[in-house]
C-alpha positions in Angstrom: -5.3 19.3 -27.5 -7.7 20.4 -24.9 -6.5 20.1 -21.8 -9.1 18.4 -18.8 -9.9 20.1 -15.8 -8.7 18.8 -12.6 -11.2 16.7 -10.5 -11.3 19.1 -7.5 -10.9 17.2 -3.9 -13.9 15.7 -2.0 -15.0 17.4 1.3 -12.8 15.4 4.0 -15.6 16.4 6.5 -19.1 16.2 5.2 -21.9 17.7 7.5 -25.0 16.0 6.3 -26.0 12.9 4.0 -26.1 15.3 0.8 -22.9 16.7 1.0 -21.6 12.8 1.9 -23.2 12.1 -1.4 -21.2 14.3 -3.5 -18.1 13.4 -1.5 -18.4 10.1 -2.6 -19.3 11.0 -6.4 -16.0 13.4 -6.8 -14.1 10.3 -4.8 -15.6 7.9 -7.4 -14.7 10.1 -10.5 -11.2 11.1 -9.2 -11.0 7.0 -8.6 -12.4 6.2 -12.1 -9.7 9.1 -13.7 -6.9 7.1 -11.8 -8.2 4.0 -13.5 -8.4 5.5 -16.9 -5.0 7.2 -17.2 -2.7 3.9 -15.8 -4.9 1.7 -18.3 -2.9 3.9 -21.0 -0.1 2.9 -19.9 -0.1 -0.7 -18.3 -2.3 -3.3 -19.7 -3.9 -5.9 -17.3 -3.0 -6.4 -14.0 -6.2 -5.1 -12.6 -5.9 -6.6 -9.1 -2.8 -5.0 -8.8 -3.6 -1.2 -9.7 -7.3 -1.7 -7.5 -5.1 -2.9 -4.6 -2.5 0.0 -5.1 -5.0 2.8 -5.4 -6.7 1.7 -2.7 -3.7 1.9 -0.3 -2.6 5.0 -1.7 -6.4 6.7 -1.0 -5.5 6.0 2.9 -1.8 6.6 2.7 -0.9 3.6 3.2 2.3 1.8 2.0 2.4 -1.4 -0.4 4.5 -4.5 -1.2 5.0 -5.6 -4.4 6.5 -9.0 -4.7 7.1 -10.7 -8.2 9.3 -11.5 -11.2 11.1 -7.9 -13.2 9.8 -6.3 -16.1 5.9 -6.2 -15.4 5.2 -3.0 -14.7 6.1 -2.2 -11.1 8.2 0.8 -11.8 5.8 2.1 -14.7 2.6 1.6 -12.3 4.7 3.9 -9.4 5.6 6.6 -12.1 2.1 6.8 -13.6 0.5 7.2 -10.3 3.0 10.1 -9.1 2.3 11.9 -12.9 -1.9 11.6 -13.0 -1.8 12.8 -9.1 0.6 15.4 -9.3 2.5 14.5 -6.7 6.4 14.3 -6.4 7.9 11.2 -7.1 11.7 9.5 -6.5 13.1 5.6 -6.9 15.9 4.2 -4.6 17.2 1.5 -6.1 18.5 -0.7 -3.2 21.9 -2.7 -3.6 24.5 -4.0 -0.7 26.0 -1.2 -0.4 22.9 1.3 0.2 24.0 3.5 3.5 20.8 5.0 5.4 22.0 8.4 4.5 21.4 7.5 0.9 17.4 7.0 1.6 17.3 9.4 4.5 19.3 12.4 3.5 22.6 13.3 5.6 24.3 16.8 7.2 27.0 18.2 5.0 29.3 20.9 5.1 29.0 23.9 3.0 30.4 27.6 2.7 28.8 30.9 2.0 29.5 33.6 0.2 31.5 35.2 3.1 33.5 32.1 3.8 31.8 30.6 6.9 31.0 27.7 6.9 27.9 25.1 8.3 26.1 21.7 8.1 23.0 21.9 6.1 20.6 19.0 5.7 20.3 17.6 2.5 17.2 15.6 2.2 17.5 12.5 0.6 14.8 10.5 -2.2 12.6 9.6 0.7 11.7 13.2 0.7 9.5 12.7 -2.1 5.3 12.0 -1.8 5.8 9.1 -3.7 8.9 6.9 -3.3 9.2 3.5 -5.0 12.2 1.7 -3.2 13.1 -1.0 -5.9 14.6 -4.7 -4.8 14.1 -3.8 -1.5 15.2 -7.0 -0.2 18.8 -6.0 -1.4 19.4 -3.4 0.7 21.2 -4.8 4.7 19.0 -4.7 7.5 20.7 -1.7 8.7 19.2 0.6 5.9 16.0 -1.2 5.6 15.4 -0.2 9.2 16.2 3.0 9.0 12.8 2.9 6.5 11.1 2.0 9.6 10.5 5.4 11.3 9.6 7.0 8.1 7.0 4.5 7.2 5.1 4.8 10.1 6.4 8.2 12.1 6.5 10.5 8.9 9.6 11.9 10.0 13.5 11.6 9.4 15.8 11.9 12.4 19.1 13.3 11.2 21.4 13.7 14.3 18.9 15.6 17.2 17.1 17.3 14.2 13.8 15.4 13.4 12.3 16.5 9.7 8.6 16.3 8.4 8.1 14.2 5.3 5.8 15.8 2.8 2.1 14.4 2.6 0.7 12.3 1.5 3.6 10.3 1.7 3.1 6.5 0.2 6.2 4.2 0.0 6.1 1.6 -3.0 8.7 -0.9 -2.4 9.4 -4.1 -4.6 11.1 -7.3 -3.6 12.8 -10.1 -5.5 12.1 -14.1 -4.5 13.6 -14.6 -1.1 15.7 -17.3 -2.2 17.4 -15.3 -4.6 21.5 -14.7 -4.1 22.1 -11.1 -2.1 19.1 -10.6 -0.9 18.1 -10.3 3.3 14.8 -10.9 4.1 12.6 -8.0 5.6 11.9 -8.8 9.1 8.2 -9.0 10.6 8.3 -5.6 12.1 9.1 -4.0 8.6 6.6 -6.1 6.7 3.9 -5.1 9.0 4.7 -1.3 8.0 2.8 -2.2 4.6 -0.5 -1.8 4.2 -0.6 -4.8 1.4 1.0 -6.7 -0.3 0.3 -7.4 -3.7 1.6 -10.8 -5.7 2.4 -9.7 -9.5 2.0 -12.6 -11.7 3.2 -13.2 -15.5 0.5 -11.8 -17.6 -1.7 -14.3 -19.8 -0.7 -14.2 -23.6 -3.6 -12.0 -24.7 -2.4 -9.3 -22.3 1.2 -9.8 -23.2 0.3 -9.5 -26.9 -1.2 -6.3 -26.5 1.3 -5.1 -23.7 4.3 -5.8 -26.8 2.3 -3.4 -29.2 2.4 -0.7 -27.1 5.7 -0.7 -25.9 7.0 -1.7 -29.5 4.8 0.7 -31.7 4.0 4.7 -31.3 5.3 6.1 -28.4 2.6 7.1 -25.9 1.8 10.5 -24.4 3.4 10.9 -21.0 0.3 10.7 -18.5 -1.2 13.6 -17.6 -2.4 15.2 -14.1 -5.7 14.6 -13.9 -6.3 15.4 -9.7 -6.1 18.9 -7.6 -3.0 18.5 -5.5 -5.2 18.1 -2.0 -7.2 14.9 -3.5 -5.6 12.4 -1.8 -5.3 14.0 1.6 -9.0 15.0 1.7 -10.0 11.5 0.3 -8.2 9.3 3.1 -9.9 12.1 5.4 -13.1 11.1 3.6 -12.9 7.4 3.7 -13.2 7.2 7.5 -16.7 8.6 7.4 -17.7 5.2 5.8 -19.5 3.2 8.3 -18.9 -0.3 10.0 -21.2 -1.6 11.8 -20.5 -3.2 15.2 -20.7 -7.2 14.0 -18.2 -6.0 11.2 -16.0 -4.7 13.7 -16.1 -7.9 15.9 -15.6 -10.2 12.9 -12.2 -8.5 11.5 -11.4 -8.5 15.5 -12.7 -12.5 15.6 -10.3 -13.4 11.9 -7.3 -11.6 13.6 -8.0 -13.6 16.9 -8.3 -16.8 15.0 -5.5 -17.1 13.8 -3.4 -17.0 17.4 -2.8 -20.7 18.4 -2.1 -19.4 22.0 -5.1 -17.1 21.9 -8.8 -18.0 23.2 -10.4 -19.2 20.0 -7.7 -20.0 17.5 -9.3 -21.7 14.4 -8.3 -25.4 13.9 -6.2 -25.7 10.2 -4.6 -22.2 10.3 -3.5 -20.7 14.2 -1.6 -24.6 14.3 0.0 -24.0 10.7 1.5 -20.6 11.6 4.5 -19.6 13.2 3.6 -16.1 13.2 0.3 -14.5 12.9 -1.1 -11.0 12.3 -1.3 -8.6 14.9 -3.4 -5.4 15.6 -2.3 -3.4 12.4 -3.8 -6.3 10.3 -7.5 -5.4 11.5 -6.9 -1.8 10.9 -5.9 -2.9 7.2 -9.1 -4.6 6.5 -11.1 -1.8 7.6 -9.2 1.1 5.9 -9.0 -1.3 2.5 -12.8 -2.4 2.9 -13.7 1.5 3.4 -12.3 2.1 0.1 -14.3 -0.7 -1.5 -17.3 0.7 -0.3 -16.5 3.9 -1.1 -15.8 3.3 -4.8 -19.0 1.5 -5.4 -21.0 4.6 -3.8 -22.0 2.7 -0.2 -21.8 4.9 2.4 -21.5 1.2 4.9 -19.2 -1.8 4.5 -20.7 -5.5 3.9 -18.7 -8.3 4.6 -17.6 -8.8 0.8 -15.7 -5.6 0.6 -13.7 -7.5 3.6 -13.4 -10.7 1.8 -12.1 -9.0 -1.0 -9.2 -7.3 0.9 -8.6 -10.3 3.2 -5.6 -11.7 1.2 -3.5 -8.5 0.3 -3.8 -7.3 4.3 -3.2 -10.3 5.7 -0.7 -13.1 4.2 2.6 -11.0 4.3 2.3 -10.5 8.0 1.8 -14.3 8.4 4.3 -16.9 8.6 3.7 -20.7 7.7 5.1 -23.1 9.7 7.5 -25.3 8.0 5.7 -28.3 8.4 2.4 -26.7 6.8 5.0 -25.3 3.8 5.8 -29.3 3.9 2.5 -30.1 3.1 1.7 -27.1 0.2 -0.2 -24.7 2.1 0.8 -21.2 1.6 -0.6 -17.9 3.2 -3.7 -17.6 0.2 -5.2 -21.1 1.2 -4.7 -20.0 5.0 -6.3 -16.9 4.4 -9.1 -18.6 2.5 -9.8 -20.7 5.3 -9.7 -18.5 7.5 -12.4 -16.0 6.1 -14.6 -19.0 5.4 -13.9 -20.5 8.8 -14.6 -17.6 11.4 -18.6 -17.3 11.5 -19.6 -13.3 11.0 -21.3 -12.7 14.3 -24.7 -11.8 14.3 -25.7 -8.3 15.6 -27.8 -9.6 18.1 -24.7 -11.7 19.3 -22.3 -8.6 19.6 -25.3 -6.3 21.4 -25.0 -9.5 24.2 
C-alpha cells in the first residue's frame, strides 16, 4: 500500500497576495485531508468535526456536551493520529487529585544512591488531551485546568513547565443534572473556544455507523499532515481580513447582550443572567477566519460569523430562570441576537 505524502505546512507569514494564495490552497487541502480521514472513521456528525477542526486550526480548546457512545473519544483519537501529534485521555472521577492531570515531584535514586525530586509530567503533557466527563472531576482539579488552558504552562511547586504546542484540550461533559457531577464554573467555561452540542444520530447514519463498527475492522487512520501544520496554519489564519464594520458588529452582538450596558437588545440582555465577555468576540473572529479561510477568501462576510455565532457564544451565557421558565435556551437567544443587532454600515463606523 502506497503510502501518501504529507501535506507540507502553509507559510504562517506570506509576503505578497501570491504566496497568500498558496497559503490558503495547502491550508484548504491539509483541511480537506482532515475531513477525509475522520469520515473513515465516524459517520455523520458533520457540524461537529467542522466546529472541532476549526478550533483546533487556532489552538483553541472545545466543549463537547452530549449523551455517551457517539463518537467523542473516537473523533479526539482520530484527530491526534491523521495530525501526528501526541495524544492522552484523563478520564475524570471524584477522586481525580490535580497531580493526576498536572504531573507531581517524586522522589527517585540514582545509580550512586543519592537521591532527588524529579518532575513527572502528567497526561496534560500531551498536544492533544481529551479530558472525558469533565464535570466529574471537584472543582479543585478542574481549576487546576485553568492555567494550562489559557497560560500553557504547569506550575509544580516554584517550577513553571512549558506545555508542548500546539496544545488543544478536548473535554466532554455529561447533563448537569446528572448524580456526581459539579458544574464548571463561568471562568472555566469561557477557557473554551466552543462548544459543540452532540446529538443522537438520525437512523440512516446510525445504520451505517452499526456496519462499520460491526463488520471488517478498519485501518487505524493514518498521518496525513507535516508535524508544523497546525502551528503555521493558526499563524496563517490571522492574515485573513476583517473589515472595520465586521469588527464593530461582533463588538455591537457582545454589547447587546449586557442588560446593564449602553444598548442591550430587548428579548435577550433581560433573559440572561450572565452574558459573554471579551473572549467571546475574539471567538467569532478566530472561528469566522477559519470559515473564510477554508472556502479560499482571503476576507470575512458576515455569514462566516453567523455560522460560528452559536458554538462561541451560548456556553458562556446563562439564561435566567424565568426565560428557562418560559423555553428559551441559549440557541433561540443566540438567534435573536444575530438577527437583532443591525451590521453597521461602513460609512457608520468611518463616523
Amino acid at each position: 500500500m502506497t503510502v501518501p505524502a504529507l501535506i507540507s505546512a502553509p507559510n504562517s507569514d506570506p509576503s505578497d497576495q501570491a504566496a497568500l494564495d498558496r497559503s490558503a490552497a495547502a491550508f484548504r487541502a491539509g483541511l480537506s485531508a482532515l475531513r477525509e480521514e475522520i469520515g473513515l472513521h465516524m459517520v455523520g456528525q458533520s457540524h461537529v468535526v467542522a466546529a472541532v477542526l476549526g478550533a483546533m486550526l487556532v489552538e483553541g480548546h472545545v466543549l463537547l456536551e452530549g449523551p455517551p457512545g457517539l463518537g467523542k473519544t473516537l473523533l479526539a483519537r482520530t484527530i491526534a493520529a491523521a495530525t501526528g501529534l501526541q495524544f492522552d485521555r484523563v478520564q475524570c472521577t471524584p477522586d481525580l487529585m490535580p497531580a493526576d492531570v498536572t504531573g507531581t515531584r517524586v522522589l527517585v535514586q540514582d545509580g550512586e544512591g543519592h537521591r532527588q525530586l524529579v518532575f513527572r509530567a502528567g497526561p496534560i503533557f500531551a498536544q492533544i488531551v481529551l479530558v472525558d466527563e469533565i464535570n466529574r472531576a471537584v472543582p479543585r482539579t478542574q481549576s487546576a485546568m485553568l492555567e494550562a488552558m489559557q497560560e500553557r504552562t504547569v506550575t509544580v511547586g516554584t517550577t513553571t513547565h512549558q506545555l508542548p504546542r500546539p496544545f488543544v484540550v478536548l473535554a466532554t461533559q455529561n447533563p448537569i443534572g446528572d448524580e456526581g457531577t459539579y458544574r464548571l464554573p463561568e471562568a472555566q467555561r469561557d477557557r473554551f473556544l466552543v462548544q459543540v452540542d452532540i446529538g443522537q444520530p438520525p437512523a440512516k447514519e446510525l445504520q451505517t455507523m452499526l456496519d462499520r463498527t460491526t463488520g471488517v475492522t478498519l485501518p487505524p487512520p493514518r498521518c496525513r499532515l507535516a508535524p508544523d501544520f497546525l502551528m503555521h496554519a493558526a499563524m496563517l489564519v490571522r492574515h485573513v481580513f476583517v473589515s472595520a464594520h465586521l469588527r464593530r458588529w461582533v463588538a455591537d452582538l457582545i454589547v447587546a447582550c449586557d442588560q446593564y450596558g449602553q444598548r442591550p437588545l430587548k428579548g435577550v440582555a433581560d433573559q440572561l443572567d450572565l452574558a459573554p465577555g471579551p473572549r467571546a468576540g475574539q471567538a467569532l473572529l478566530a472561528m469566522a477566519r477559519v470559515g473564510a479561510l477554508s472556502e479560499g477568501r482571503a476576507a470575512i462576510g458576515r455569514k462566516h460569523i453567523r455560522q460560528v455565532a452559536a458554538v462561541c457564544l451560548r456556553h458562556r451565557m446563562q439564561v435566567s430562570p424565568g426565560a428557562t421558565a418560559a423555553g428559551l435556551d441559549t440557541n433561540e437567544l443566540v438567534r435573536r441576537l444575530v438577527d437583532g443587532v443591525a451590521v453597521p454600515t461602513p460609512t457608520e463606523v468611518a463616523q
